[in-house]
C-alpha positions as CSV (number, residue, x, y, z in Angstrom):
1,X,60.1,11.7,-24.8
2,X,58.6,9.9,-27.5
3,X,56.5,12.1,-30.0
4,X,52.9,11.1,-28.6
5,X,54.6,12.4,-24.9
6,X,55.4,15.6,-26.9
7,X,52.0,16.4,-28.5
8,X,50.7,15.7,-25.0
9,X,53.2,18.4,-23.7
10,X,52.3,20.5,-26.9
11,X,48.4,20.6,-25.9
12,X,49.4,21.0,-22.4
13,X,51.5,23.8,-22.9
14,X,49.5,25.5,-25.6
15,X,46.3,25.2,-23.2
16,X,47.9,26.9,-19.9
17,X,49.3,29.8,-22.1
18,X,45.9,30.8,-23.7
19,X,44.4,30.3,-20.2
20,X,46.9,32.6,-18.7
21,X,46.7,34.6,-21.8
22,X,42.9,35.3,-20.9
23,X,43.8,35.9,-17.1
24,X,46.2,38.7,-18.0
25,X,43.9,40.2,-20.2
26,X,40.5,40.1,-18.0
27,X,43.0,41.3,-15.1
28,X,44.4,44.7,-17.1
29,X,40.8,44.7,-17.5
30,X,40.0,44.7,-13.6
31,X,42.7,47.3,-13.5
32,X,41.2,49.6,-15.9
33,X,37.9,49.6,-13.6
34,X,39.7,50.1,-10.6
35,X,41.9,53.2,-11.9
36,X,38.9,54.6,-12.7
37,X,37.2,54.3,-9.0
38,X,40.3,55.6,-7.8
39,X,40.2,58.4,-10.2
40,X,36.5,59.7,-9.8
41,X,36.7,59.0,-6.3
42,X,39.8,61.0,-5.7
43,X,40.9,58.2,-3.6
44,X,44.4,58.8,-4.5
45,X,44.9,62.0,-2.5
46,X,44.7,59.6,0.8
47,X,48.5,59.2,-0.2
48,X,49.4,61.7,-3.5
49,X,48.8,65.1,-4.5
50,X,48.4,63.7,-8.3
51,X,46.9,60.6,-10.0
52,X,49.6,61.1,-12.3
53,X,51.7,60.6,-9.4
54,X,50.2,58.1,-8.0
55,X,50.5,55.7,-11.0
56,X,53.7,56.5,-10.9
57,X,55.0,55.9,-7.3
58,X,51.9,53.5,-6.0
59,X,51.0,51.2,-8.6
60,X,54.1,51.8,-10.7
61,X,52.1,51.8,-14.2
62,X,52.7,54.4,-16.9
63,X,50.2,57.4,-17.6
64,X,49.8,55.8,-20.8
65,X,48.3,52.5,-20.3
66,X,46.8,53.5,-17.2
67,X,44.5,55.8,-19.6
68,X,44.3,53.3,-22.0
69,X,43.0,50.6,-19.8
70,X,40.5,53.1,-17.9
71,X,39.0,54.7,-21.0
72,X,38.8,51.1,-22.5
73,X,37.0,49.5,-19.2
74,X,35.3,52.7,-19.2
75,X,32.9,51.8,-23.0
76,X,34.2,48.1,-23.4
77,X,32.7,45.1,-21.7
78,X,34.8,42.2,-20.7
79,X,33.6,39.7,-23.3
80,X,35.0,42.7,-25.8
81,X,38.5,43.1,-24.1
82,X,38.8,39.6,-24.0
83,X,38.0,39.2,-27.8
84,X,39.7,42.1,-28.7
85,X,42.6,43.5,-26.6
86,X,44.0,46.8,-25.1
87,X,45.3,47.9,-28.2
88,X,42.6,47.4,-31.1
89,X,39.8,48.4,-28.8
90,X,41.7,51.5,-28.1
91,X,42.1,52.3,-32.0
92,X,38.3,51.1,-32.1
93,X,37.5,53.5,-29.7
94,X,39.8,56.3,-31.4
95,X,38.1,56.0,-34.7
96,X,34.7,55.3,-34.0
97,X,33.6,57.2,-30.9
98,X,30.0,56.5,-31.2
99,X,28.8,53.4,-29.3
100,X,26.3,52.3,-31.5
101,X,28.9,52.3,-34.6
102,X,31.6,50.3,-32.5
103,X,29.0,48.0,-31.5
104,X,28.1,46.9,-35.3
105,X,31.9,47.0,-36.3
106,X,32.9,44.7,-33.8
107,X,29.9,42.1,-34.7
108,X,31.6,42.4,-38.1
109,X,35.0,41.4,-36.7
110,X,36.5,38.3,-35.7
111,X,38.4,37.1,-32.9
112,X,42.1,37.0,-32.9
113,X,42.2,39.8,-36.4
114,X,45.5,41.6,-36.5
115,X,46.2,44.7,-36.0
116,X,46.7,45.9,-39.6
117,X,43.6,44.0,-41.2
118,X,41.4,45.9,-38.2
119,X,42.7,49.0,-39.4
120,X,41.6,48.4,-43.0
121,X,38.6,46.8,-42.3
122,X,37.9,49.9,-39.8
123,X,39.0,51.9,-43.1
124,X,36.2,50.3,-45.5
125,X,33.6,50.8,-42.0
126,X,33.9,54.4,-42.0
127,X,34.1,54.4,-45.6
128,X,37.7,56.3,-46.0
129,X,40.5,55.8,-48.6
130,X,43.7,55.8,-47.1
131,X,44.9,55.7,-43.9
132,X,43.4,55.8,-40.7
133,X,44.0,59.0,-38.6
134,X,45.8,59.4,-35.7
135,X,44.7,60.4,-32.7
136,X,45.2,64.0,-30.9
137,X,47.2,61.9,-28.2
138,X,48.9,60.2,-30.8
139,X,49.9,63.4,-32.5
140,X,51.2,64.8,-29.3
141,X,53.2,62.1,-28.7
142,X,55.0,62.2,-31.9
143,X,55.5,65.9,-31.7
144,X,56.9,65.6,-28.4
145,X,59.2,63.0,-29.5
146,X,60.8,64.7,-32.4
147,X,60.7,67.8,-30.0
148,X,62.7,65.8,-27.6
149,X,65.3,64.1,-31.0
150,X,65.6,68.1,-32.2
151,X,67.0,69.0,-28.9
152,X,68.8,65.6,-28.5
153,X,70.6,66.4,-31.5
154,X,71.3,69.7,-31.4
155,X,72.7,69.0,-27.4
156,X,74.6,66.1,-28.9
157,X,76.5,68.6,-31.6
158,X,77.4,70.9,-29.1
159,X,79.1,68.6,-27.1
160,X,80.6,66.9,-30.0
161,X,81.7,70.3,-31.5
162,X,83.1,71.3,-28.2
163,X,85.2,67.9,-28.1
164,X,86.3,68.3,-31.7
165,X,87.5,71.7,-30.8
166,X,89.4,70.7,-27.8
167,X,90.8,67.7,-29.6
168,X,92.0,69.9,-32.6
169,X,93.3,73.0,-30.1
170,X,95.5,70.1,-28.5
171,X,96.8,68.9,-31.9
172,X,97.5,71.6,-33.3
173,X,99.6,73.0,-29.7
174,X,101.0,69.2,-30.2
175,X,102.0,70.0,-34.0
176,X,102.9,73.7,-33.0
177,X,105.6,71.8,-30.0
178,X,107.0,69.4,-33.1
179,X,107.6,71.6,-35.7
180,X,105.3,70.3,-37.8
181,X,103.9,73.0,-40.1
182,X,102.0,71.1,-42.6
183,X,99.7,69.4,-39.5
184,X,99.4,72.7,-38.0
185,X,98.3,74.1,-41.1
186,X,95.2,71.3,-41.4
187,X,94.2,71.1,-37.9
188,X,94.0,75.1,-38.3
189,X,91.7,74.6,-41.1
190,X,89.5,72.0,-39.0
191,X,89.4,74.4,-36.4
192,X,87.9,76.9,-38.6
193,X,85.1,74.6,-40.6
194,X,84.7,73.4,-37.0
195,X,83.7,76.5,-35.0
């Protein structure tokens, strides 16, 4: 390939991916509005008990982004998921609430802004210093999780501890069988700052 081939390629390439890119994003779009039909409409106890249950064994999407995408769809027009994405309209949403205050912050914004620079730019709109709150959900989640790591690690000790104590019972019978007093002594020793 010579290198005019290759920019051909290049533009080829780089024009599918941000055409696909726009497909993905308009359809987690179209499945934020049909959640949300299937959710007011209750349609999901033709087959589940739960919605909850039902993004889990139907449509095999997380309770997460299923949220994320219906509350999104739910106050976001295409043209705005498309510009903006899942994600920052979902911190737009979180900070702003009012519709009439996300509308004018998101004339102010351009298209493809990063995450970061959205959050200070959202920062100077609401007129805070320092950084941007987090919301309730977001605050669960991370209690939750260290919830989950506190019990991780304290389940994780125990059965450490327990194998630390087996190993040091069976050296010190081992040491006990040899005659050797001086192991005995130290593997006694673990045994106590062990237990």
């Amino acid at each position: 390939m010579n290198i005019e081939q290759k920019e051909e390629r290049y533009r080829i390439l780089i024009d599918r991916i941000l055409q696909n890119k726009g497909k993905v994003t308009s359809g987690l779009y179209d499945i934020g509005l049909d959640l949300k039909e299937i959710k007011e409409r209750e349609l999901y106890l033709l087959e589940f008990r739960y919605f909850n249950e039902f993004l889990e064994k139907r449509v095999e999407i997380n309770r997460r982004t299923a949220y994320r995408c219906i509350s999104v769809a739910s106050t976001f027009t295409l043209r705005d998921f498309l510009k903006f994405g899942l994600k920052k309209l979902d911190i737009i949403k979180s900070e702003l609430k009012e519709p009439e205050k996300m509308k004018e912050f998101m004339k102010s914004v351009t298209r493809g802004i990063h995450t970061q620079e959205l959050t200070q730019k959202l920062r100077r709109f609401k007129g805070q210093i320092g950084s941007i709150e987090h919301s309730d959900d977001t605050k669960l989640t991370l209690i939750r999780q260290f919830e989950t790591l506190k019990a991780w690690q304290l389940e994780t000790f125990n059965d450490l501890k327990e194998s630390w104590i087996k190993w040091i019972e069976k050296a010190f019978q081992m040491a006990e069988n040899s005659g050797l007093e001086t192991f005995k002594k130290e593997a006694s020793e673990l045994l106590k700052k062990v237990s």
